[in-house]
C-alpha positions in Angstrom: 76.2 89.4 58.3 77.3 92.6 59.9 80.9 93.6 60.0 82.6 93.6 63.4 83.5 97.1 63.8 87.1 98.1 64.6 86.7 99.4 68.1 87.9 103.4 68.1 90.1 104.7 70.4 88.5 107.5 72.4 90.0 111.3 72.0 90.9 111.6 75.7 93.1 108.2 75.2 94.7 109.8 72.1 95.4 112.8 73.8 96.9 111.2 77.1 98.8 109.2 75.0 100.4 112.0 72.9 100.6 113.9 76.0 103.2 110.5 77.8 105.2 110.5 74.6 106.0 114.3 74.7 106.7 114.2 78.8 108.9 110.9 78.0 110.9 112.6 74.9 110.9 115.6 77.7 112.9 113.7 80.3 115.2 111.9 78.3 116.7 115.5 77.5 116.8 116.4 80.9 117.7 112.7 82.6 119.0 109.3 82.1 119.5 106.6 84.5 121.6 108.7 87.0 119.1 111.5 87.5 119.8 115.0 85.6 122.1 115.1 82.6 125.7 115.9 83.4 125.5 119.0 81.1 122.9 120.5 82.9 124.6 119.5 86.1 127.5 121.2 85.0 125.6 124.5 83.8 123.7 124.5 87.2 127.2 124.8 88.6 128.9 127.6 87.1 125.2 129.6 87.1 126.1 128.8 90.5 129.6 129.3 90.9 129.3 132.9 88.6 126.4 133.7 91.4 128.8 133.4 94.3 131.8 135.1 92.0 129.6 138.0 91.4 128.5 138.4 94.9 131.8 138.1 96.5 133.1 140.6 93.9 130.3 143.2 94.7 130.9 142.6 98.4 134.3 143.1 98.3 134.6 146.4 96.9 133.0 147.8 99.1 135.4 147.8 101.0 138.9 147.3 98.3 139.2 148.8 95.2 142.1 148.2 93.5 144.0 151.3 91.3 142.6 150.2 87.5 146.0 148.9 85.4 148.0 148.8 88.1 149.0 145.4 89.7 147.8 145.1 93.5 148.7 142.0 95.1 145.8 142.3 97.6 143.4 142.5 94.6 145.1 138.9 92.9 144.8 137.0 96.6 141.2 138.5 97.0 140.8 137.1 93.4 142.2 133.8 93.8 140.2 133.2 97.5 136.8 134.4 95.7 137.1 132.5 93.1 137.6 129.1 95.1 135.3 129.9 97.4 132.6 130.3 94.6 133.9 127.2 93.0 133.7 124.9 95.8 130.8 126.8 97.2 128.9 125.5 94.5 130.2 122.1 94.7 128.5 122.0 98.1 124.7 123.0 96.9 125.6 120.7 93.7 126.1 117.9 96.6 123.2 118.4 98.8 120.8 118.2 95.3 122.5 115.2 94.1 122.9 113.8 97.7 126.5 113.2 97.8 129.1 114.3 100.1 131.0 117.1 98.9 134.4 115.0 99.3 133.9 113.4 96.5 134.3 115.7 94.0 138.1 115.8 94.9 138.5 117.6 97.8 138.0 116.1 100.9 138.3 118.0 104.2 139.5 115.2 106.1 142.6 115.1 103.6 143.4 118.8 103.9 147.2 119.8 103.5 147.9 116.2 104.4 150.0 113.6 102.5 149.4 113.7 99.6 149.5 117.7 98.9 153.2 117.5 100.7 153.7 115.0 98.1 152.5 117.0 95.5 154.7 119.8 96.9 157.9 117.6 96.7 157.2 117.2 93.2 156.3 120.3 91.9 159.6 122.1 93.9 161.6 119.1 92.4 160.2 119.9 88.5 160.6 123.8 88.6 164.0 122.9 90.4 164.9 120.5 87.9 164.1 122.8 85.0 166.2 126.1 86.4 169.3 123.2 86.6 169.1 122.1 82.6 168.3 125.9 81.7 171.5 127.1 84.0 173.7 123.6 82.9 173.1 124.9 79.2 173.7 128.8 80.2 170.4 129.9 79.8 169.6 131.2 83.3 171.3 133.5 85.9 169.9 134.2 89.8 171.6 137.6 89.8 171.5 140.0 92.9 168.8 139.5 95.3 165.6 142.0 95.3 165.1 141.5 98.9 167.1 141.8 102.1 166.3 140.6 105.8 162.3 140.1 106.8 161.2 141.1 103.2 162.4 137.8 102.1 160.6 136.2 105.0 157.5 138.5 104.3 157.4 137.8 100.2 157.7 134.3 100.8 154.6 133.6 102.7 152.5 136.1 101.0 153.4 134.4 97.7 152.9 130.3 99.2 149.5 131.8 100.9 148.2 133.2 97.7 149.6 130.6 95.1 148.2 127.6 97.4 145.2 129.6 96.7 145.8 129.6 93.2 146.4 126.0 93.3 143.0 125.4 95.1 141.1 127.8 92.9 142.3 126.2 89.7 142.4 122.7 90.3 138.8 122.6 92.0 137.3 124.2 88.8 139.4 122.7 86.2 139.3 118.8 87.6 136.9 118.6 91.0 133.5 119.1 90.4 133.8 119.5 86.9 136.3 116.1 86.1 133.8 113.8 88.6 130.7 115.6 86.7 132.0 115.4 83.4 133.5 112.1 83.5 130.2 110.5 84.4 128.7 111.8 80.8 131.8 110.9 78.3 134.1 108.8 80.5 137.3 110.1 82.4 140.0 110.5 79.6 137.7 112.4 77.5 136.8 114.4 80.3 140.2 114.9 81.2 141.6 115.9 77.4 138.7 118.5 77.1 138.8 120.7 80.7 142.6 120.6 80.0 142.4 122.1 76.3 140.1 124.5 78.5 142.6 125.2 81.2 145.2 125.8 78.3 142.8 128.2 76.8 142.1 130.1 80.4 146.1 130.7 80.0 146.1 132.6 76.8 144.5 135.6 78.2 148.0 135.9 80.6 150.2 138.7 78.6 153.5 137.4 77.6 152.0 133.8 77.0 152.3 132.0 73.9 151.6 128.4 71.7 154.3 126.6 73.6 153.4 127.4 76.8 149.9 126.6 76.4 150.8 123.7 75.1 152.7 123.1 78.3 149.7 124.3 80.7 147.7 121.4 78.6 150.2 118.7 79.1 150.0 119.4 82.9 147.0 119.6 82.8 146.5 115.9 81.8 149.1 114.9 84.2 147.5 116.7 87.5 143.9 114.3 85.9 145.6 111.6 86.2 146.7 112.1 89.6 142.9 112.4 90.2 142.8 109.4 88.6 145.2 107.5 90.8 144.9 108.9 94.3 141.5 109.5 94.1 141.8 113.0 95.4 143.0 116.6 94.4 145.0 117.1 96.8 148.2 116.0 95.1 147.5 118.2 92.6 146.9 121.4 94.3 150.8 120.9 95.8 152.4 120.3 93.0 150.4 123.4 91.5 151.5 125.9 94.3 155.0 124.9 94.8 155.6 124.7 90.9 154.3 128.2 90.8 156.1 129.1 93.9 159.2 128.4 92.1 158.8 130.3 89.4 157.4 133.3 91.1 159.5 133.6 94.2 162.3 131.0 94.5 164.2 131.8 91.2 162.2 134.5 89.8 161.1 133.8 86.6 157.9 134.5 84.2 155.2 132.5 85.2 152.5 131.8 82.5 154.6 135.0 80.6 154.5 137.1 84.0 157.0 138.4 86.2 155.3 139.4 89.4 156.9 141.8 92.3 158.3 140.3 95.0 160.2 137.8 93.8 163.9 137.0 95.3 166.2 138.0 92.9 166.8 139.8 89.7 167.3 136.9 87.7 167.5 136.1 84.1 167.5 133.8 81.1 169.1 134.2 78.0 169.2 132.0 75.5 167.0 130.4 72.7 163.4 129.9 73.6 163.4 126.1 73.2 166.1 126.1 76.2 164.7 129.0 78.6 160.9 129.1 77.8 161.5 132.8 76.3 158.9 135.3 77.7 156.6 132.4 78.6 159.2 131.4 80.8 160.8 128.0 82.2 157.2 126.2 81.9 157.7 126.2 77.5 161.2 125.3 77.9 161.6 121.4 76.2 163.0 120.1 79.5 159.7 120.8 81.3 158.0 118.6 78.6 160.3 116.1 79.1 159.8 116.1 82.7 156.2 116.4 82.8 156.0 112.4 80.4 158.6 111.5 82.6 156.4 112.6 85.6 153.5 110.3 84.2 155.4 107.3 84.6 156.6 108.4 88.1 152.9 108.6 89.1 152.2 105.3 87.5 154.6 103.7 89.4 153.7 105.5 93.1 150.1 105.2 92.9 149.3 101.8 91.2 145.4 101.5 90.0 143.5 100.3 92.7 142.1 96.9 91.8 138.8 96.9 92.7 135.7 95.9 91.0 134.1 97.4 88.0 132.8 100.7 89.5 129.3 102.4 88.3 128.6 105.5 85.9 128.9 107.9 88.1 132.6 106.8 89.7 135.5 108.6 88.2 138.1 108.1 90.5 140.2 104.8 91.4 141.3 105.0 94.6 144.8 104.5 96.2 143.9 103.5 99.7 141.1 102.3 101.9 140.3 105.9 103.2 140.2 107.1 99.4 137.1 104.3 98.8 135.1 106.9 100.7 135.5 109.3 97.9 133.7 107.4 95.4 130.3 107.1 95.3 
């Protein structure tokens, strides 16, 4: 009797079917259930974001060019509005090719300087203002004689809330919009949060005059304005407390910021005193009463923006929400 032969599998099959496992093994690098990876999401971005930097930049001077080493205030506000512009310009082609609406990466239009930014304002004057009181209470900190007189003090003080709101908008939209949402769908949001704000820290260190402390500062705030993300479900809170806290420092009572003093600032003032009370030449923001305030801060928000109960969300939602017009943000 003849033995049944085992029946052989033609080379073409083989070949197909080498061919399928490679193109699987392929996609699961490049995709998962959501579509593309969020770390090639978030490369796409700032390939996208440095595209619109660059070009901006190159645009620009043709037409301003700042003195090299030589602080312009033109060339910091061009900076600052370039740099948001690229940021959230790319946020907008990242949402058409994931078929979102742009709003949901933190920003929403419909929100703009509403609320919740004046809320954000409130408490960012009342930390900086706060801080200056325990630094002067312990003798650390004097106003001294004003720097400017009459409509200089009127012309400072807009320049400085149009190009630190700027600021505000520039960093928070690259450190926790597109970036926190993207992120946050590919490790979760706390992890997200703790690594972009050991990256904002980091950003900081390149500022002359800043130090350890401060950074450490810059990182603790950094967690705080995520977690206002978390809670309202926008970024708008954030960018206020961002500006005005700057604001403070810069203008209002005229002390480093991030270890600079800028020009145009109201007064001559000064701090004296150890750098655990005044910040040293970081200034106010690595003093120990701003990381007291800033925990303290936490529970603040805690209390005034509640989690939102609402059902379990999916992967890709990294906000909870505060209101019904915040449920929009989510996708």
């Amino acid at each position: 009797m003849e033995q049944e032969r085992p029946v052989e599998t033609p080379p073409t099959q083989e070949l197909r079917d080498t061919s399928n496992n490679s193109t699987k093994g392929l996609n699961k690098i490049f995709t998962n259930a959501e579509g593309l990876r969020a770390g090639w999401r978030l490369l796409l971005y700032y390939v996208i974001t440095a595209g619109f930097f660059l070009g901006l930049k190159m645009s620009l001077m043709q037409f301003h060019r700042a003195a090299p080493g030589k602080f312009s205030f033109d060339s910091l506000l061009y900076s600052e509005l370039i740099g948001f512009i690229s940021a959230f310009g790319a946020a907008v082609v990242m949402s058409f090719l994931e078929h979102r609406q742009v709003g949901c990466y933190g920003l929403a239009v419909q929100q703009a300087f509403g609320k919740l930014f004046w809320q954000g304002v409130l408490l960012g004057f009342l930390e900086i203002s706060a801080v200056i009181g325990l630094i002067y209470a312990f003798g650390g900190y004097s106003f001294g004689p004003l720097a400017l007189h009459g409509a200089q003090v009127v012309h400072w003080a807009i320049l400085w809330a149009l190009c630190l709101t700027f600021v505000g908008l520039f960093e928070e939209f690259l450190f926790r919009g597109y970036t926190l949402f993207t992120l946050s769908s590919g490790i979760g949001f706390w992890p997200a949060a703790i690594v972009l704000s050991l990256l904002f820290a980091g950003v900081h260190l390149q500022n002359s005059g800043e130090g350890l402390v401060g950074v450490a500062s810059v990182f603790v705030v950094g967690l705080l304005w995520c977690f206002t993300v978390r809670r309202t479900g926008s970024l708008w809170f954030a960018v206020g407390m961002h500006a005005a806290f700057d604001f403070g420092e810069t203008f209002l009572y005229s002390v480093p910021d991030s270890g600079m003093v800028l020009p145009g600032h109201l007064s001559d003032a000064t701090l004296h005193g150890p750098a655990w009370l005044t910040g040293g030449s970081v200034g106010p923001e690595a003093s120990l009463f701003d990381f007291v305030l800033l925990f303290i801060f936490f529970y603040v928000i805690h209390r005034l923006y509640p989690p939102h109960k609402i059902p379990q969300l999916d992967a890709t939602s990294v906000y909870r929400t505060n209101s019904e017009a915040n449920t929009n943000l989510t996708p």
